[in-house]
Residue frames as a rotation matrix with the C-alpha (Angstrom) as fourth column:
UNK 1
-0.391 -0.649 0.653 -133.23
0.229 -0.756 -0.614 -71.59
0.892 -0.090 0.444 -145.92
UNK 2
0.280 0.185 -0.942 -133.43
0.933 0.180 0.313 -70.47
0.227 -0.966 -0.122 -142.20
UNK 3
-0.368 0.260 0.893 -134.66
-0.204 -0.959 0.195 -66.96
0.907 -0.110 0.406 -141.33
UNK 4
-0.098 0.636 -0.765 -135.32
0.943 -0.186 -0.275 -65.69
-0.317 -0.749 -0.582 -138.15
UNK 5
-0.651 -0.112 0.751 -136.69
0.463 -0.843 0.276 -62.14
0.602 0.527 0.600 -139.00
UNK 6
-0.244 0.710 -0.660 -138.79
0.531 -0.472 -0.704 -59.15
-0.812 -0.522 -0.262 -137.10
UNK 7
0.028 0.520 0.854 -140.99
0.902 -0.381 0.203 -56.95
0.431 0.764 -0.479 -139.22
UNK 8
-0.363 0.174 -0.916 -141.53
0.565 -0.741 -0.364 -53.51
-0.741 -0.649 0.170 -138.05
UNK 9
-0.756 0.008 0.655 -143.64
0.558 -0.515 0.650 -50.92
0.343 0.857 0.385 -139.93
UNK 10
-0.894 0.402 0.199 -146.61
-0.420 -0.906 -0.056 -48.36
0.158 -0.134 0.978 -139.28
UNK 11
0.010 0.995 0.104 -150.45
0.255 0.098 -0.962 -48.84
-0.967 0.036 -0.252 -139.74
UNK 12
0.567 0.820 0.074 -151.00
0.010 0.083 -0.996 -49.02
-0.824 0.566 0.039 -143.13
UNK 13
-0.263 -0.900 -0.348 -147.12
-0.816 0.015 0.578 -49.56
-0.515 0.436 -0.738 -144.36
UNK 14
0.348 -0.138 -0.927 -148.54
-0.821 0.433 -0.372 -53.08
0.453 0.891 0.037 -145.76
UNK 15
-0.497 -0.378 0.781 -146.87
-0.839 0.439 -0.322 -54.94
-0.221 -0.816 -0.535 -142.43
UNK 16
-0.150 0.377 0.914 -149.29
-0.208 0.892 -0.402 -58.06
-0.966 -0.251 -0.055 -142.75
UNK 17
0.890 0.162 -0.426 -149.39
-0.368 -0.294 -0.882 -58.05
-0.268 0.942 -0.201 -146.73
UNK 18
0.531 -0.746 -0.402 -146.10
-0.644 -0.048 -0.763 -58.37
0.550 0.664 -0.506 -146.79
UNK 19
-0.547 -0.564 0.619 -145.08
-0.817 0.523 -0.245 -60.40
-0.185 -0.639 -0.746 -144.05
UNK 20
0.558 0.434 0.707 -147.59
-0.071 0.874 -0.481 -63.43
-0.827 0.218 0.518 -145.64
UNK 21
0.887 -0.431 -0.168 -145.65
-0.249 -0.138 -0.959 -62.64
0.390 0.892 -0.229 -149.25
UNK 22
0.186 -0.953 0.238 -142.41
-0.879 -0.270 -0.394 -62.49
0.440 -0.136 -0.888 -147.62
UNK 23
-0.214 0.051 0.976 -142.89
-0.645 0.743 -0.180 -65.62
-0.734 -0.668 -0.126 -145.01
UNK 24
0.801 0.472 0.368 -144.34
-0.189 0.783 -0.593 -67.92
-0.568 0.405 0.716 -147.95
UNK 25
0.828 -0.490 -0.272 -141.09
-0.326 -0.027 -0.945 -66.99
0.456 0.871 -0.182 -150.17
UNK 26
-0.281 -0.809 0.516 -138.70
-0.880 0.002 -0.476 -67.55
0.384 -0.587 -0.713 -147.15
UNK 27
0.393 0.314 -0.864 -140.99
0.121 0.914 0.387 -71.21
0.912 -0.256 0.321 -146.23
UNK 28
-0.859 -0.141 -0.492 -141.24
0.399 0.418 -0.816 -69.90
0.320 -0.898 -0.302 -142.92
UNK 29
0.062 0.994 0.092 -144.18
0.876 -0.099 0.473 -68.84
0.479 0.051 -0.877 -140.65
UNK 30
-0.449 -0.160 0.879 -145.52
-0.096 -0.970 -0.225 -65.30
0.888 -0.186 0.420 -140.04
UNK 31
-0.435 0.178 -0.883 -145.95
0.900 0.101 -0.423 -65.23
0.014 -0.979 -0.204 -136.32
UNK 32
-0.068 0.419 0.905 -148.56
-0.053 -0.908 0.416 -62.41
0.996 -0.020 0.084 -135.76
UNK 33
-0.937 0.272 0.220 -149.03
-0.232 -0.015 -0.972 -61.10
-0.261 -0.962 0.077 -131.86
UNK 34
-0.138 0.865 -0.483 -152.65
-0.982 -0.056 0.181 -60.65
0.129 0.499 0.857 -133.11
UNK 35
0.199 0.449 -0.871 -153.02
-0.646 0.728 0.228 -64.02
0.737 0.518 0.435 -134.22
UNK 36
-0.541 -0.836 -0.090 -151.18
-0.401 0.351 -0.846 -65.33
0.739 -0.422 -0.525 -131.33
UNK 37
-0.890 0.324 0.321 -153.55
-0.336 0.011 -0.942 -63.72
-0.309 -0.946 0.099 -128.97
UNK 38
0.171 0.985 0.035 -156.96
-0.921 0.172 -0.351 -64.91
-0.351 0.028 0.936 -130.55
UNK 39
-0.015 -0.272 -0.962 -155.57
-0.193 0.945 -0.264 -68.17
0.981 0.181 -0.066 -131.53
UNK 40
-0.956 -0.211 -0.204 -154.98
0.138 0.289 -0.947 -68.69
0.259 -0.934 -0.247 -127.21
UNK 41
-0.590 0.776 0.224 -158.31
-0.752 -0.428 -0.501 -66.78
-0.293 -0.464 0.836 -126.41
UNK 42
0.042 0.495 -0.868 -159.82
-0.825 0.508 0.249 -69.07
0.564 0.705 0.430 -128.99
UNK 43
-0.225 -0.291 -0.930 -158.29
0.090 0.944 -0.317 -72.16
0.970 -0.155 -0.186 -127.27
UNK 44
0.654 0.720 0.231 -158.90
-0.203 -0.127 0.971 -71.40
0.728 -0.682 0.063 -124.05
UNK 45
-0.099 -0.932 -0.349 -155.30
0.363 0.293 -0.885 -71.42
0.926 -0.215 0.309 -123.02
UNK 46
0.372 0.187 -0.909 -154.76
0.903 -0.301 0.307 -70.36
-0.216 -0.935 -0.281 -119.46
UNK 47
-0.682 -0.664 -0.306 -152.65
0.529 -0.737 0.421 -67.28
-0.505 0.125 0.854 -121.41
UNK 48
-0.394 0.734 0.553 -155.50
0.700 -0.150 0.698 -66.73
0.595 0.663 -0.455 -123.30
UNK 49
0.336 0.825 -0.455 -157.85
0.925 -0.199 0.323 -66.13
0.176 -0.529 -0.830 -120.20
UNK 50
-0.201 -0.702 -0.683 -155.03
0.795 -0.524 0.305 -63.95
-0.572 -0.482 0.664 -119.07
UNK 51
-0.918 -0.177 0.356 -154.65
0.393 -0.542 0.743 -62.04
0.062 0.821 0.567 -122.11
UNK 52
-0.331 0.882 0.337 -158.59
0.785 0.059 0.616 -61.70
0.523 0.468 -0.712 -122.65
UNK 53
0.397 0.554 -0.732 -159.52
0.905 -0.367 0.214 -60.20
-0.150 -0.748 -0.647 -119.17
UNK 54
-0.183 -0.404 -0.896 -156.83
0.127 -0.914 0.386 -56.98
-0.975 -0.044 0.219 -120.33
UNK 55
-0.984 0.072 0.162 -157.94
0.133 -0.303 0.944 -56.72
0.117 0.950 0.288 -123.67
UNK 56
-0.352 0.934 0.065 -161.41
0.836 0.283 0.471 -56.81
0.421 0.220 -0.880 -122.67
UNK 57
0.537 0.139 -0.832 -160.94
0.532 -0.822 0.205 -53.86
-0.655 -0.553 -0.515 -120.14
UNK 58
0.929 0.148 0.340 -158.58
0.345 -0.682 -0.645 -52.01
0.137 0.716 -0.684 -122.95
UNK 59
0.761 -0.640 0.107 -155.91
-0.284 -0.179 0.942 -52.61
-0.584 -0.747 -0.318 -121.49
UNK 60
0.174 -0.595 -0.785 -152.40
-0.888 0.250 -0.386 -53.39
0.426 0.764 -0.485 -122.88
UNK 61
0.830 0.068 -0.554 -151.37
-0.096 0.995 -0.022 -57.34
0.550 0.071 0.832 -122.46
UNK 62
0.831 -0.549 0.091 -148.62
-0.355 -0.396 0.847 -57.07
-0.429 -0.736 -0.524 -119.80
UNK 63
0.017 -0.949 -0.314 -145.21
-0.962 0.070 -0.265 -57.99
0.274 0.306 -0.912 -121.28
UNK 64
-0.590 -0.743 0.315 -145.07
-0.756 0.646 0.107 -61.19
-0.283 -0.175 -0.943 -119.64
UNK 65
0.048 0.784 0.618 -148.29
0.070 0.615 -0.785 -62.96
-0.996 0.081 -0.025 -120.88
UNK 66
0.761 -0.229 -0.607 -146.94
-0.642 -0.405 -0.651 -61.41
-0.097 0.885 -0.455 -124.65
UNK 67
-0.156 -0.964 0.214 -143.85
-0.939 0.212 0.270 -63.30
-0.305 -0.159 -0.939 -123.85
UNK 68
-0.343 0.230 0.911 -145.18
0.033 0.972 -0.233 -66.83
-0.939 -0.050 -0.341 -122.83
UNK 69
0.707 0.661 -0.251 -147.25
-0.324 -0.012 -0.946 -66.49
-0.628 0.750 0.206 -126.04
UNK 70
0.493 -0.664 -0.563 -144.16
-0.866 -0.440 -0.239 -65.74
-0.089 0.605 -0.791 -128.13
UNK 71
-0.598 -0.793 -0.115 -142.24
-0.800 0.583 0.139 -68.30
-0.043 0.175 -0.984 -126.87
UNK 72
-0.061 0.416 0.907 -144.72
-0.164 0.893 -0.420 -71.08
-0.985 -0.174 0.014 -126.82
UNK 73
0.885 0.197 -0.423 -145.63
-0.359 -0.291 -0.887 -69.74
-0.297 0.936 -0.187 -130.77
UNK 74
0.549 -0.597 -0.586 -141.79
-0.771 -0.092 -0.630 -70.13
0.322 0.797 -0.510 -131.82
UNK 75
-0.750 -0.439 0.495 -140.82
-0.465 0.882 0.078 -73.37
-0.471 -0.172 -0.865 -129.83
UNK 76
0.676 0.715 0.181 -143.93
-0.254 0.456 -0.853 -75.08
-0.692 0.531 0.489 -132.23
UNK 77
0.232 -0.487 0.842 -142.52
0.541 0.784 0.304 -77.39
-0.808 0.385 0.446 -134.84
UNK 78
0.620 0.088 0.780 -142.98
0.785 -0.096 -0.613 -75.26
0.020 0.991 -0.129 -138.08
UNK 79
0.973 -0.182 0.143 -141.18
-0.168 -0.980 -0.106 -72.45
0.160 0.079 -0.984 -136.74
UNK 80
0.494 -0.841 0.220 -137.71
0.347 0.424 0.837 -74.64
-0.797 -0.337 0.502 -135.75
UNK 81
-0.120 -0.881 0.458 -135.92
0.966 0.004 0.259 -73.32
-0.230 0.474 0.850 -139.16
UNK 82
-0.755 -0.481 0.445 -137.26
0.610 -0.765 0.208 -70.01
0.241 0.428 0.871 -138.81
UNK 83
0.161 0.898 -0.410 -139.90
0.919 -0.288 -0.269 -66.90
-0.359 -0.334 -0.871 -138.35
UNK 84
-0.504 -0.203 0.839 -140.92
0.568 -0.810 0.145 -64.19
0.651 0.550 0.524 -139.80
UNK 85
-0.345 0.290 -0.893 -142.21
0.906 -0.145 -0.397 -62.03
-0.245 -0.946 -0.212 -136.52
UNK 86
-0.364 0.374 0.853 -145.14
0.304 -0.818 0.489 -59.00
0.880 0.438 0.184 -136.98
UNK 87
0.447 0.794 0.413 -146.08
-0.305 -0.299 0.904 -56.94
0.841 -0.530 0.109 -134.25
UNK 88
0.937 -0.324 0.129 -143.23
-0.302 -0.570 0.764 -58.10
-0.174 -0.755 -0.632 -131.82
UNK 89
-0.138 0.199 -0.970 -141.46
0.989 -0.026 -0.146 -57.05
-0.054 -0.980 -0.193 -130.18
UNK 90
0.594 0.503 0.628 -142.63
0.660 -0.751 -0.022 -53.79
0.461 0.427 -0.778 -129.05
UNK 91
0.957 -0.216 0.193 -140.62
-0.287 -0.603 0.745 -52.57
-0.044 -0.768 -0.639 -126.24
UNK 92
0.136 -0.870 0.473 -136.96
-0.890 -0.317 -0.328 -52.63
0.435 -0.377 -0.818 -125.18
UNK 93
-0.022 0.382 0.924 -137.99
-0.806 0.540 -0.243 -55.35
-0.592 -0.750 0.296 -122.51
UNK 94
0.480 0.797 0.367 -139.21
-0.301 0.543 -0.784 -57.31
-0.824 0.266 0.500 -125.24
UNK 95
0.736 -0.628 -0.253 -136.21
-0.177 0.183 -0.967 -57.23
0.653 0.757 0.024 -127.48
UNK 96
-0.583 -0.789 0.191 -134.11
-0.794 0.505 -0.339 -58.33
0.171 -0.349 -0.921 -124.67
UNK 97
0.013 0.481 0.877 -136.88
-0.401 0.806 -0.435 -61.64
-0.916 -0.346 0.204 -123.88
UNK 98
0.912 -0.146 -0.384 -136.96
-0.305 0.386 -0.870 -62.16
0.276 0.911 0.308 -127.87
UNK 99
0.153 -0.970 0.186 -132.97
-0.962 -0.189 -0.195 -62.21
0.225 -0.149 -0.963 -127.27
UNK 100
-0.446 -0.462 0.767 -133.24
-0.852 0.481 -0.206 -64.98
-0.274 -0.745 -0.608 -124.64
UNK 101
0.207 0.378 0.903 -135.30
-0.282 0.906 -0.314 -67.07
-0.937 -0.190 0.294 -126.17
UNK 102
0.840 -0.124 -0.529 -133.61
-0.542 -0.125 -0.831 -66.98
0.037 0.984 -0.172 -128.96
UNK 103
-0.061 -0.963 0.263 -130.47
-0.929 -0.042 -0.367 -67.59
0.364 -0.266 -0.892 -127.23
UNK 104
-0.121 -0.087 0.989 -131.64
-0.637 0.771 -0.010 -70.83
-0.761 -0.631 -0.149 -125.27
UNK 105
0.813 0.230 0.535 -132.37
0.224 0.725 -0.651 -72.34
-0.538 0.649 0.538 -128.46
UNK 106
-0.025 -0.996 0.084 -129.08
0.437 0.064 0.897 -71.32
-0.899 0.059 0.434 -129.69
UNK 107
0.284 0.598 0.749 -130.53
0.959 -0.154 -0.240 -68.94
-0.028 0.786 -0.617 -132.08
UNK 108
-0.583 -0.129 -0.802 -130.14
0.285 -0.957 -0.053 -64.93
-0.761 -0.259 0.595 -133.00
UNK 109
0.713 0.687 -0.144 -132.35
0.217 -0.410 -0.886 -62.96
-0.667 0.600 -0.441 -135.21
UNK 110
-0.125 -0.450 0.884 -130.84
0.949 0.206 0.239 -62.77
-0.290 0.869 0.401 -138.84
UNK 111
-0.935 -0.319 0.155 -132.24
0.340 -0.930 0.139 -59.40
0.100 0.182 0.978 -139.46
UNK 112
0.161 0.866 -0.474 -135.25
0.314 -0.500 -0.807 -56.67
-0.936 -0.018 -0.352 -138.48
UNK 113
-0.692 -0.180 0.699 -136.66
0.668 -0.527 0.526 -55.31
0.273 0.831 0.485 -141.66
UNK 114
-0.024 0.641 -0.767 -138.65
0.138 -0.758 -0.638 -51.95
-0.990 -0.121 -0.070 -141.37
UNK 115
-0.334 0.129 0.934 -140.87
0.908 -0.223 0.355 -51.23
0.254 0.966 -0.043 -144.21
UNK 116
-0.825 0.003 -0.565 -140.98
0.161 -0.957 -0.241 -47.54
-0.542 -0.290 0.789 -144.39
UNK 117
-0.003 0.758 0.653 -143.94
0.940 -0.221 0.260 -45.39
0.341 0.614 -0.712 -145.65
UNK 118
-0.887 -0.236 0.397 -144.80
0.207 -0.972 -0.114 -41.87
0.412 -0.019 0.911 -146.17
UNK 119
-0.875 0.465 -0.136 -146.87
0.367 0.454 -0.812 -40.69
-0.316 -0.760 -0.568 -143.53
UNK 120
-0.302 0.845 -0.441 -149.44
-0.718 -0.506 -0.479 -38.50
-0.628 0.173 0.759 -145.50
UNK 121
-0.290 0.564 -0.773 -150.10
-0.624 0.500 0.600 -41.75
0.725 0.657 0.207 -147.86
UNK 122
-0.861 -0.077 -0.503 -150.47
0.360 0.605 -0.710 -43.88
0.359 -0.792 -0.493 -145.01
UNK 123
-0.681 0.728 -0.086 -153.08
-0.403 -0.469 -0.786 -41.55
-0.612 -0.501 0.612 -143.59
UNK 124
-0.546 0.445 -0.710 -154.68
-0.835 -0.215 0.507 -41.79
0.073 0.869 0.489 -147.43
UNK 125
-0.383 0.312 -0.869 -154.92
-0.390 0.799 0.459 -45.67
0.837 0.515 -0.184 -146.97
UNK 126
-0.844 0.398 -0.360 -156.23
0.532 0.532 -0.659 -46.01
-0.070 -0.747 -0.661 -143.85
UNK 127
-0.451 0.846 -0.285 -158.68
-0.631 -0.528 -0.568 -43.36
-0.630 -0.077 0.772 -144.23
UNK 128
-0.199 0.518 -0.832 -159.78
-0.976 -0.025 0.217 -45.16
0.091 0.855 0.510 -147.39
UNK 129
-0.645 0.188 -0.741 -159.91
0.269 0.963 0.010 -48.73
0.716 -0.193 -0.671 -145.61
UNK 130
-0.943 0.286 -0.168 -161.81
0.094 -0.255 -0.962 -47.33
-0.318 -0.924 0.214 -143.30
UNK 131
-0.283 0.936 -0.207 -164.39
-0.891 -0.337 -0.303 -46.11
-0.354 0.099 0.930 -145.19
UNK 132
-0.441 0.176 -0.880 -164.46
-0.694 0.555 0.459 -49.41
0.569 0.813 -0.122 -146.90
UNK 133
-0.604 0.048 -0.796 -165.00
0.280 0.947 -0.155 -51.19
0.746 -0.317 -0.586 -143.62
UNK 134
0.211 0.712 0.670 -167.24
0.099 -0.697 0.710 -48.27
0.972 -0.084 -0.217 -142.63
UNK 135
-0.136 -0.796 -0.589 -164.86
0.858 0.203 -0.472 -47.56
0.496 -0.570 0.655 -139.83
UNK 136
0.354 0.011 0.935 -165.97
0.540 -0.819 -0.194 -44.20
0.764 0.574 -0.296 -138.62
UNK 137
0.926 -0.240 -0.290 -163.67
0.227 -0.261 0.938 -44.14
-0.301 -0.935 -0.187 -135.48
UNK 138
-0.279 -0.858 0.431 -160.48
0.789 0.051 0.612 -44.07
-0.548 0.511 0.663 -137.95
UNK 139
0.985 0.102 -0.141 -160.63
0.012 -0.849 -0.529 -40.42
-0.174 0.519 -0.837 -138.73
UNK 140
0.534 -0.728 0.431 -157.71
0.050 -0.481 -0.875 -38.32
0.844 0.489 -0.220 -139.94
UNK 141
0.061 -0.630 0.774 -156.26
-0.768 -0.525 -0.367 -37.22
0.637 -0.572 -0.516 -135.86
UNK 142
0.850 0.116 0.513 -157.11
-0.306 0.902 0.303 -41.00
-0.428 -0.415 0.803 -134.98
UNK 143
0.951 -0.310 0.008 -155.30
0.180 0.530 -0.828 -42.22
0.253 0.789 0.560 -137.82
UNK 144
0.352 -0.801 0.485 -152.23
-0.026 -0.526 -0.850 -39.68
0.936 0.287 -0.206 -137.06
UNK 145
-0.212 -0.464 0.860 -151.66
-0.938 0.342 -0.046 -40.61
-0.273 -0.817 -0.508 -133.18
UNK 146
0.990 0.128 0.063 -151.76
-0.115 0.978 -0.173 -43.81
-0.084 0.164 0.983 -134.08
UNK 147
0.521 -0.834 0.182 -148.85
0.436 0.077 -0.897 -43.50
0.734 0.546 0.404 -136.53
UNK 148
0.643 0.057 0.764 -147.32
-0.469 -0.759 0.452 -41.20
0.605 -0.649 -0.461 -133.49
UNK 149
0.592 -0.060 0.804 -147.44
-0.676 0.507 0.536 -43.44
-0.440 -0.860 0.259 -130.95
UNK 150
0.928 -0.322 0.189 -146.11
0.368 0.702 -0.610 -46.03
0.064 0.635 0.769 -133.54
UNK 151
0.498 -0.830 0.251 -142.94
0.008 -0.285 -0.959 -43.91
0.867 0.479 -0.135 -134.07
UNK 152
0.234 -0.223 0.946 -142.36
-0.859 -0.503 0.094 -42.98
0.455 -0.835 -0.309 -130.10
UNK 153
0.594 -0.277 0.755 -142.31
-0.325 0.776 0.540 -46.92
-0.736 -0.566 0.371 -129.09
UNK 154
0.881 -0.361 0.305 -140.95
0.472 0.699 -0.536 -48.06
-0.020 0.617 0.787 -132.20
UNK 155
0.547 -0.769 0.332 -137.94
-0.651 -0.639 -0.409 -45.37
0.526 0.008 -0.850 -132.43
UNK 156
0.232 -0.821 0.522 -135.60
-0.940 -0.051 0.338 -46.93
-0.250 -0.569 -0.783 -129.90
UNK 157
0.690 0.401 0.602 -136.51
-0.208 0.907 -0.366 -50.09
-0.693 0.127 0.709 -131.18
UNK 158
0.978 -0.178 0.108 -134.89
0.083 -0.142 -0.986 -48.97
0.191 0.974 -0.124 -134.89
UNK 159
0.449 -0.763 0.465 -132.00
-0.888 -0.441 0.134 -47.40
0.102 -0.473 -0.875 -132.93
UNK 160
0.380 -0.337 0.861 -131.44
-0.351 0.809 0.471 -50.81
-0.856 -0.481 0.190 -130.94
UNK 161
0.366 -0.093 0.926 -131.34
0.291 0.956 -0.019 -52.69
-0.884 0.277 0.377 -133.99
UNK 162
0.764 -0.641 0.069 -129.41
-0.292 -0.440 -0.849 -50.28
0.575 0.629 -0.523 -136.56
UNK 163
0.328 -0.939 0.107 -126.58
-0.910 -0.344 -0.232 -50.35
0.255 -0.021 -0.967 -134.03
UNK 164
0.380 -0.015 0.925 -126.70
0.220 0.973 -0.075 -54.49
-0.898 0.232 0.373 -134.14
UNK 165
-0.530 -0.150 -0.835 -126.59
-0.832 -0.098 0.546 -53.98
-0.163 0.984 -0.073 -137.71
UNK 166
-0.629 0.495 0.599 -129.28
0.556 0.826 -0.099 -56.15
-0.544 0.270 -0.795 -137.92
UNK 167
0.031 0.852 -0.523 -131.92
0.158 -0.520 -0.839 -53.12
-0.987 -0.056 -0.151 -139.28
UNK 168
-0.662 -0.062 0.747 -132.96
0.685 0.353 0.637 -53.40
-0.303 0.933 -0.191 -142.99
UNK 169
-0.187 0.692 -0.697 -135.09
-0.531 -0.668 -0.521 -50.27
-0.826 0.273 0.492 -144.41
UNK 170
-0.784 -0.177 0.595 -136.76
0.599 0.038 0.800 -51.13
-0.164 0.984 0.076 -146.99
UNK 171
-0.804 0.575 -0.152 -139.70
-0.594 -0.778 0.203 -48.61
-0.001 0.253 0.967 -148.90
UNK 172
-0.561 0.748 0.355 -143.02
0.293 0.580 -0.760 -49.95
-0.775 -0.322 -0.544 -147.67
UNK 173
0.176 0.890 -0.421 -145.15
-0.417 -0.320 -0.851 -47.68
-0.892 0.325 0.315 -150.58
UNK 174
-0.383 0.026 -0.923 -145.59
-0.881 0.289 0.374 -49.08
0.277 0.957 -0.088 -154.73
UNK 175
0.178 0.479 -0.859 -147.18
-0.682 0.690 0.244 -52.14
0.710 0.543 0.449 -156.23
UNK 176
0.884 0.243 0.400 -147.59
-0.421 0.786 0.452 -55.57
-0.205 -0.568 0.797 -153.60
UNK 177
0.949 -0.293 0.114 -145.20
0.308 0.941 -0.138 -57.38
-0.066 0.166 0.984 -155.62
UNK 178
0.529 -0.698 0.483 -142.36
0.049 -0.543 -0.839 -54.43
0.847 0.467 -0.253 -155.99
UNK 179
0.079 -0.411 0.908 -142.06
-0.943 -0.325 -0.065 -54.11
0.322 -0.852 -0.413 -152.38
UNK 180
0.847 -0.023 0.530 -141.96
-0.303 0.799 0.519 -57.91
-0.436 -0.601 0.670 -151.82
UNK 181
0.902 -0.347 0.256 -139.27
0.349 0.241 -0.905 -57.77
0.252 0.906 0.339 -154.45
UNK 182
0.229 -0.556 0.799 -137.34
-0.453 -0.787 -0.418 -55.48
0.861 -0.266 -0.433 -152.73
UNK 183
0.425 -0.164 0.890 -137.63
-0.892 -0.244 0.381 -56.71
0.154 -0.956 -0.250 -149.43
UNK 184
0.973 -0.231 0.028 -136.27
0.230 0.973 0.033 -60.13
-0.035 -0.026 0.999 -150.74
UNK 185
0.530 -0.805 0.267 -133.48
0.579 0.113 -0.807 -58.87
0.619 0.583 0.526 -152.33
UNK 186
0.338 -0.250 0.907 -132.83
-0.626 -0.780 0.018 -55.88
0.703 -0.574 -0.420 -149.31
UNK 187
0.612 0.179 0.771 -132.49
-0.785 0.253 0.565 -59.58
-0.094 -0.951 0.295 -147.31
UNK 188
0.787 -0.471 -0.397 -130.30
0.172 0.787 -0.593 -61.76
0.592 0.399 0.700 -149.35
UNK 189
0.016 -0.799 -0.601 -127.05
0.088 0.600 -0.795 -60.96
0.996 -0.040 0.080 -147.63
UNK 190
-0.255 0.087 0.963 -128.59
-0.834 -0.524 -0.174 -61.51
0.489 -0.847 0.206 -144.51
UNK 191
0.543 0.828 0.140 -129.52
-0.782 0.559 -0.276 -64.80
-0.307 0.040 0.951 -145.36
UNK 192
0.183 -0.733 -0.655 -126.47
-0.860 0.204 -0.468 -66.08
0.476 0.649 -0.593 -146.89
């Protein structure tokens, strides 16, 4: 089966949990920015270097070094019948460059799923990974502009892709395997 798919969810909605569950049942790969960018740094790609020198100053990764990444990531053999995509796109910008390189390969995205979550549990589980990974920069008003900021870029995003009718809600919170359960079945006739 061939899936192209975008993830979208909070900090602590489960987003990378479920997008390995969800990618292994769909036998495609989960394409992580994240992994993207320390997989290049790692190599020593010339995007890497790029990437590194703004991530080292704290900066954000400009859009077009995110791009090249992307597309180099989803023109790779394993990803020809499909992707399951975490983490982009973030911007506007970036869902019209996803677009195009979709498009030159004569592709379209099959469907965005957003796993939803309630934001006072959310808080609960990050506070409580935190402490586990003795995090103490992930307070409570960390935790909550996080999730913020998360809603303010991601909003138009949802918009964009509700009025595609590509946008799939499904409830990020209950048991690992309920919410991969769901989000199969929230994707079947998207998949047809």
């Amino acid at each position: 089966m061939s899936a192209r798919l975008v993830l979208l969810g909070p900090p602590g909605a489960g987003k990378g949990t479920q997008a390995a569950r969800l990618a292994e049942r769909l036998g495609v790969p989960a394409v992580s920015t994240g992994d993207i960018f320390r997989a290049n740094v790692a190599q020593q790609t010339e995007l890497g270097e790029r990437a590194q020198r703004y991530m080292e100053a704290g900066e954000y990764v400009p859009d077009e070094v995110t791009n090249a990444m992307v597309r180099d990531r989803l023109a790779q053999a394993d990803a020809a019948e499909g992707f399951l995509l975490d983490g982009y796109p973030r911007t506007a910008d970036q869902v019209r460059e996803l677009d195009r390189m979709l498009a030159d390969a004569g592709h379209a995205l099959d469907a965005v799923v957003e796993l939803t979550a309630d934001t006072d549990e959310v808080v609960g589980r990050l506070l409580g990974r935190a402490q586990e990974q003795g995090r103490s920069d992930d307070t409570e008003p960390v935790i909550r502009r996080r999730l913020e900021v998360y809603a303010e870029q991601t909003a138009p995003l949802v918009a964009l892709y509700r009025e595609r009718g590509l946008l799939v809600s499904v409830d990020g919170m209950g048991d690992v395997p309920e919410v991969t359960d769901r989000l199969v079945q929230a994707l079947e006739p998207h998949l047809a």
